[in-house]
C-alpha positions in Angstrom: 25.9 3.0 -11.6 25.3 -0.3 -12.4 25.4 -1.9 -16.1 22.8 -4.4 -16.5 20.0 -5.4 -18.9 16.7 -4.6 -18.5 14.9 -7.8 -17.1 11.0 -6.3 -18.0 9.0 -4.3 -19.8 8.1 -1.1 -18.1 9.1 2.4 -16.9 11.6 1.2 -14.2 12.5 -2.2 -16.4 16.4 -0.7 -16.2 16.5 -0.5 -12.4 17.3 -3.2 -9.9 16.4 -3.2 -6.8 17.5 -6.0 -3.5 15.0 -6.5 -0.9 15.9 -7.0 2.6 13.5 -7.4 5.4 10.1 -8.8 5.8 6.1 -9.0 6.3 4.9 -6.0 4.7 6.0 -2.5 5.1 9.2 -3.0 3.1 8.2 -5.8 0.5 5.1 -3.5 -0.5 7.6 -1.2 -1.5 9.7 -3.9 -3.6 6.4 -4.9 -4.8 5.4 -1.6 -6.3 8.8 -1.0 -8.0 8.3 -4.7 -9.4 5.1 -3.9 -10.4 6.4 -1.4 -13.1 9.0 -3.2 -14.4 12.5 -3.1 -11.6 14.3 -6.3 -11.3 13.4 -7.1 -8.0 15.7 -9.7 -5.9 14.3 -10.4 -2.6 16.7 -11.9 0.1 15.4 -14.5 2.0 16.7 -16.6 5.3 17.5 -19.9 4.1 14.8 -22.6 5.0 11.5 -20.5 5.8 11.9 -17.5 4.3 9.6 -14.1 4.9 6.7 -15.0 7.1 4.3 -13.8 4.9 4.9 -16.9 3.1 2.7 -18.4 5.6 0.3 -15.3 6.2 -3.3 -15.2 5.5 -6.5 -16.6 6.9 -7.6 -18.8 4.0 -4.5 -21.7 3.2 -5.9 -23.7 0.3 -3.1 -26.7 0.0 -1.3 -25.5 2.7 -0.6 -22.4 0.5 -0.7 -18.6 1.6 -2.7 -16.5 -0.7 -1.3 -13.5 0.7 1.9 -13.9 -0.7 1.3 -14.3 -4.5 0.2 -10.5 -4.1 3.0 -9.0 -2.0 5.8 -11.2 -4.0 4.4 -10.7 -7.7 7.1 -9.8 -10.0 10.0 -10.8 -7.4 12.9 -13.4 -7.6 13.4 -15.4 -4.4 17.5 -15.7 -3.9 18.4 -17.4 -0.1 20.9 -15.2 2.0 21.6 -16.2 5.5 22.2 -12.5 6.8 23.2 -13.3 10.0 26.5 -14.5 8.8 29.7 -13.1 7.5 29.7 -15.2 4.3 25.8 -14.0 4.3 26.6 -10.4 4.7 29.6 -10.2 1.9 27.7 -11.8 -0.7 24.9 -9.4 0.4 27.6 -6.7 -0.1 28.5 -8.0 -3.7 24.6 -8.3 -5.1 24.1 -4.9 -3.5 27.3 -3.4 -5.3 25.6 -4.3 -8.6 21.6 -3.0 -7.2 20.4 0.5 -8.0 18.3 0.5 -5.2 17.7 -1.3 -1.3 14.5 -1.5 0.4 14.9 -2.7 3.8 12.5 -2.7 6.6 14.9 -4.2 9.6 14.9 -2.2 12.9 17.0 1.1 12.6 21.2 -0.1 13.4 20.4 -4.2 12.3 22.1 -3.1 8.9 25.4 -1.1 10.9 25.3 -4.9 12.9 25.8 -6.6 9.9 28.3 -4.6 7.8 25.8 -3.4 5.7 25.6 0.6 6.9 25.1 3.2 3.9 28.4 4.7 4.2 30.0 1.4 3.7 27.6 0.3 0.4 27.8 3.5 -1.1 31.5 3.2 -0.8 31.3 0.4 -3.9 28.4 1.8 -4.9 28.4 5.6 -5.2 24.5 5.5 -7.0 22.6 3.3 -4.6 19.6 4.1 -2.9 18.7 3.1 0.3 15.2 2.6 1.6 14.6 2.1 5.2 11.2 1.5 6.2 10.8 1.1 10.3 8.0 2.5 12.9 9.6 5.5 14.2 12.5 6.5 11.3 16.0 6.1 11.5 16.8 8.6 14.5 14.9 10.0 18.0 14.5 8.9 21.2 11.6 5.6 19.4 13.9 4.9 16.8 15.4 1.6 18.4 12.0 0.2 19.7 10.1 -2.4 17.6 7.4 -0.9 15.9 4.5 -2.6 13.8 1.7 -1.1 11.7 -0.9 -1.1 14.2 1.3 0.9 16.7 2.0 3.5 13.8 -1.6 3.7 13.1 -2.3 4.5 16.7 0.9 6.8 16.9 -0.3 8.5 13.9 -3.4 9.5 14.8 -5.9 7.0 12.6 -6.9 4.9 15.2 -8.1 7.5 17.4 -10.4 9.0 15.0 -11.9 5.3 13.5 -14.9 3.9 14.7 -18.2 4.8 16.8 -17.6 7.5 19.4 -19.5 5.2 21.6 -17.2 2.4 21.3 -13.0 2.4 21.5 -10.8 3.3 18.9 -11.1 0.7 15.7 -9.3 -0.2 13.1 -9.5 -0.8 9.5 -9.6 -4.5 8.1 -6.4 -4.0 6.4 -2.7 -3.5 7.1 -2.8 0.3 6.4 -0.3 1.8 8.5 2.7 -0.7 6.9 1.2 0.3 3.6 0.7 3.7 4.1 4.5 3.8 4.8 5.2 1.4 2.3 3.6 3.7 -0.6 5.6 6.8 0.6 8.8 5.0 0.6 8.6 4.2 -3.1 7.5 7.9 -3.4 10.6 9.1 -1.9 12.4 6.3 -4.0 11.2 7.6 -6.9 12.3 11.0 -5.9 15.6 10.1 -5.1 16.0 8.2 -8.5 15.3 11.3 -10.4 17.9 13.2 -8.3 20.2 10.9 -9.0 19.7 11.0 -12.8 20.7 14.8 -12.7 23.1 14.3 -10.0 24.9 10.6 -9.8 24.7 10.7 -6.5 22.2 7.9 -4.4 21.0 9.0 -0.5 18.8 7.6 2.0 15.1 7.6 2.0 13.8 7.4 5.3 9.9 6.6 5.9 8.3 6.1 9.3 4.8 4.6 9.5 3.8 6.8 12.1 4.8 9.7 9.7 2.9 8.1 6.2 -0.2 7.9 8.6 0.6 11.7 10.3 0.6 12.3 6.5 -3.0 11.6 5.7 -4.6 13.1 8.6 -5.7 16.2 6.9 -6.5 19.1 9.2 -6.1 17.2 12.6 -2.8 19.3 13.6 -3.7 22.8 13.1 -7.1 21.9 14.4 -6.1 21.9 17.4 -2.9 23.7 17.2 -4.7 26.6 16.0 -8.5 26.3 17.1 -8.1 23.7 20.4 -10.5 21.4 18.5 -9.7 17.7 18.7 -11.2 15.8 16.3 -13.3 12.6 17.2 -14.6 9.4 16.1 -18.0 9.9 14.7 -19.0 6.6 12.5 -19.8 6.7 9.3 -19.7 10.6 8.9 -17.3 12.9 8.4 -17.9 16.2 11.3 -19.4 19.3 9.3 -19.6 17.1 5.7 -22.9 16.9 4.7 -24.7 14.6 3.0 -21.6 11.7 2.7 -23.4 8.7 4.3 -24.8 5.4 3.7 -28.7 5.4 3.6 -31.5 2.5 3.4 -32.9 1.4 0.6 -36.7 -0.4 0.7 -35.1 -3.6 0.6 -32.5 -2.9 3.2 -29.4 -2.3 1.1 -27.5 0.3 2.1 -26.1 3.1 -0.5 -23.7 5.3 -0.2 -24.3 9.2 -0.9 -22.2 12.0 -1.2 -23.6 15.4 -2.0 -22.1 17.5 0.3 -21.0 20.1 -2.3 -23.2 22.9 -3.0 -23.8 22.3 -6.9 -23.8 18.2 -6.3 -26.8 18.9 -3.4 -28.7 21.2 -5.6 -28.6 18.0 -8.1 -29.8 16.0 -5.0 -32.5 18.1 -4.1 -34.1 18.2 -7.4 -33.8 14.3 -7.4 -35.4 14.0 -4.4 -38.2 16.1 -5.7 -37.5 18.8 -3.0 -35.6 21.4 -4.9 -36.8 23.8 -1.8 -34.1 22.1 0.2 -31.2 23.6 -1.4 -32.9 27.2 -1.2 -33.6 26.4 2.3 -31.0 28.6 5.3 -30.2 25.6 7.1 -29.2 23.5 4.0 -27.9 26.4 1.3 -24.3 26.1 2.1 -21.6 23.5 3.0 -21.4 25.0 6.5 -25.1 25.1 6.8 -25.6 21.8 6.1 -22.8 20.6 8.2 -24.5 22.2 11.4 -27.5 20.5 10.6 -26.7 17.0 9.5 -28.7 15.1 11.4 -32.1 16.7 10.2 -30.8 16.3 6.8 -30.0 13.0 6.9 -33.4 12.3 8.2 -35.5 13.4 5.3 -32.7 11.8 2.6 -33.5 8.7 4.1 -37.0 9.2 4.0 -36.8 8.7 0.4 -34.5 6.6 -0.3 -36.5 3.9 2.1 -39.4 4.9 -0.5 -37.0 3.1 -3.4 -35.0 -0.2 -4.2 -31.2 0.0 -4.6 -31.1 0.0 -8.2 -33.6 2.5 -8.8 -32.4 4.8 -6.4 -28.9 4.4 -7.8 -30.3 5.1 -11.3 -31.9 7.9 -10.4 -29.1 9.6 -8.6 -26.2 8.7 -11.6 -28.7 10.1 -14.4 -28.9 13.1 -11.5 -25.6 13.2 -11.7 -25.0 12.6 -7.7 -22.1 10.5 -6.7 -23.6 7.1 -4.9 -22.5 3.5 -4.7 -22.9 0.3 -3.2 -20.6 -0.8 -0.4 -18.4 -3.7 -2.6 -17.5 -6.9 -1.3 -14.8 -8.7 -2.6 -17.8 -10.6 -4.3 -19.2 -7.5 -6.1 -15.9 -6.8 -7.4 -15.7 -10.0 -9.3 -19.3 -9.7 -10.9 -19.0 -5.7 -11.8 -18.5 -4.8 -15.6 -16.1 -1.4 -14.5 -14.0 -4.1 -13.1 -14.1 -6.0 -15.9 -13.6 -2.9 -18.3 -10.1 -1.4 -16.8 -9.0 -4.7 -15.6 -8.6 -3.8 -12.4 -8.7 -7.6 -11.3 -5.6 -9.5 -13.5 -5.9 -13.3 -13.3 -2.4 -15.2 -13.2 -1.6 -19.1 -13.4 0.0 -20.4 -10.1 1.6 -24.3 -10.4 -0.1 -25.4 -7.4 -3.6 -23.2 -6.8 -4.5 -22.9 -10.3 -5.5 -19.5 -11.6 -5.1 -16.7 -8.9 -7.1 -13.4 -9.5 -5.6 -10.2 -7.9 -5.6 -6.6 -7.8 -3.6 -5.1 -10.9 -1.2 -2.3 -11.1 -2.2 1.5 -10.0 -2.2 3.6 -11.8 -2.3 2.9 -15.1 0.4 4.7 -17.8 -0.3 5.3 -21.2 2.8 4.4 -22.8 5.4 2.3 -20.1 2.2 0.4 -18.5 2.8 -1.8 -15.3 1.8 -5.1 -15.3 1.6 -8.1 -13.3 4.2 -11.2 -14.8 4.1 -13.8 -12.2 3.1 -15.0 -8.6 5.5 -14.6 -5.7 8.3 -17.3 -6.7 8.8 -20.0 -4.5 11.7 -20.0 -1.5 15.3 -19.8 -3.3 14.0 -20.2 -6.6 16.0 -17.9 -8.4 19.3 -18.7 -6.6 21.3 -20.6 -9.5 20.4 -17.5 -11.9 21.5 -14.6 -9.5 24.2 -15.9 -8.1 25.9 -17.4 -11.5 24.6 -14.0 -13.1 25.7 -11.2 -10.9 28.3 -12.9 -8.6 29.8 -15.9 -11.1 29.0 -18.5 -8.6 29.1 -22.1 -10.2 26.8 -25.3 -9.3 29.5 -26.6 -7.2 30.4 -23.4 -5.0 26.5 -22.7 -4.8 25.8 -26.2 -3.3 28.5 -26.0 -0.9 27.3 -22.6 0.5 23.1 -23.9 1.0 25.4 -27.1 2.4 26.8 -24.7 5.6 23.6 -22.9 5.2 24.9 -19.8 4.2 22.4 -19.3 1.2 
């Protein structure tokens, strides 16, 4: 395995790891494994670089704010991949990398040299992450597949949304990150194996598959009962109370009582502590079968009170409820503020930059969040001259035939 110094504090400080690929399924990955501590070099085409360089609805100076997130903790080294200088000097960092996320579409690698069987031949260790829409083999491994399809393919999009209205989906890139999160899983995995082992492998994650993965009960639901599950807004089928009710001054608060002991609470709250004695409301199932009625007289009270009071009443009752958070609330909440979940970092250009920290937090080998994503090439002269002995002179020459 390789030899190499660590280049960070944290639990994976003594791994490093070259990212291949782009947008977000595979450099979510690289970005998690960065987050606690690996050296992570991310291989960029010469010129523009990953797209999400340029991703993002709001551009303040031209600048992405998308990518400060997704390439925190990275080093930016140019590698035109598409070319046989490209690919050998891809060969030599790789030869030196504990680990490679890529996220190209299954047989690009095999195209450009770059197959496991040949990388593992110098490097008997490395672990190689492949992140794509369908998984490396099947009849849909060679199509092009994005998040949205995965999440469609997976069974999310079916279920989200009004069951008046077509499918919907979530504001955020789920299904690449769904896929992303399970490939550093199975990296993770395949580390520790190796550790009792020596030997690296191949850790294969499909979005379709991460998304299959957190549909709960959807298969032998209708493999076993013929039910197919539905969209149905706000509400979870048979879960009851979970919802958002009004407050008098229109807020809307989010309840969930639907456990026996936690409704009791509710009840008694309410000032109807009949209700939890009552047939049609004494047990989950019970409750489930007659949400609607329920939810009617929960919202009759809580249109009675404001959101604060209603939210103090039911957190001394000990009822889980909460507001609905905008990125706004966020910023002014004092739980935030107390686990640091928002970390603040100085960027050269946009000044300070707030984002989300590292998850979860570890007790003794913490994560933590050491820089924005770096800018295009940055870190060139120091990898190269570091891990491949490449002078000033040869380096120039290669960005001259744009090879890096």
């Amino acid at each position: 395995m390789p030899d190499h110094t660590p280049a960070a504090s944290g639990p994976l400080a003594d791994l490093r790891v070259i990212e291949m690929g782009q947008l977000l399924a595979g450099p979510f990955c690289g970005q998690l494994l960065g987050d606690f501590g690996a050296e992570v070099i991310k291989l960029e085409s010469p010129g523009r670089g990953d797209p999400m360089r340029e991703w993002g609805r709001e551009k303040p100076y031209g600048r992405s704010l998308w990518w400060p997130v997704v390439a925190r903790n990275k080093k930016s080294v140019t590698c035109n991949l598409r070319t046989a200088e490209g690919q050998a000097l891809a060969r030599d960092l790789i030869a030196q990398a504990d680990i490679v996320v890529e996220n190209f579409r299954p047989g690009t690698l095999e195209r450009w040299g770059l197959d496991f069987d040949t990388l593992r031949a110098d490097n008997p260790g490395l672990i190689l992450t492949r992140v794509t829409g369908y998984g490396q083999n099947g009849p849909y491994a060679p199509r092009a597949g994005y998040g949205s399809i995965g999440e469609a393919m997976g069974g999310i999009r079916y279920t989200t949304g009004d069951p008046d209205h077509p499918p919907a989906r979530t504001g955020i890139s789920l299904g690449d990150s769904l896929a992303a999160v399970f490939a550093t899983i199975g990296t993770l995995a395949a580390v520790h194996h190796r550790t009792r082992t020596g030997r690296g492998q191949l850790v294969d994650s499909a979005i379709y598959e991460a998304v299959l993965a957190m549909m709960e009960s959807l298969l032998p639901e209708w493999g076993v009962a013929g039910y197919q599950r539905e969209r149905t807004g706000p509400v979870l089928p048979n879960v009851s109370p979970s919802n958002v009710y009004p407050t008098a001054g229109g807020e809307m608060i989010l309840i969930a009582a639907n456990q026996d002991t936690v409704f009791t609470r509710l009840a008694t709250a309410m000032g109807k502590p009949e209700l939890a004695a009552t047939e049609r409301f004494a047990t989950h199932s019970t409750r489930g079968e007659n949400m609607a009625e329920l939810d009617d007289i929960i919202i009759e009270w809580t249109r009675t009170l404001g959101a604060d009071e209603l939210l103090e009443q039911l957190h001394r009752a000990g009822v889980p409820a909460g507001r609905i958070y905008t990125a706004r609330d966020m910023f002014a909440d004092p739980h935030f503020a107390a686990r640091e979940a928002i970390v603040r970092l100085a960027h050269p250009e946009l000044g300070e930059i707030p984002m989300q920290n590292v998850v979860p937090k570890l007790s003794e080998t913490p994560g933590s969040v050491r820089h924005t994503g770096p800018e295009l090439g940055e870190h060139n002269s120091e990898i190269y001259a570091r891990l491949l002995g490449i002078g000033p002179d040869k380096l120039a020459a290669l960005a001259e035939n744009g090879i890096v």
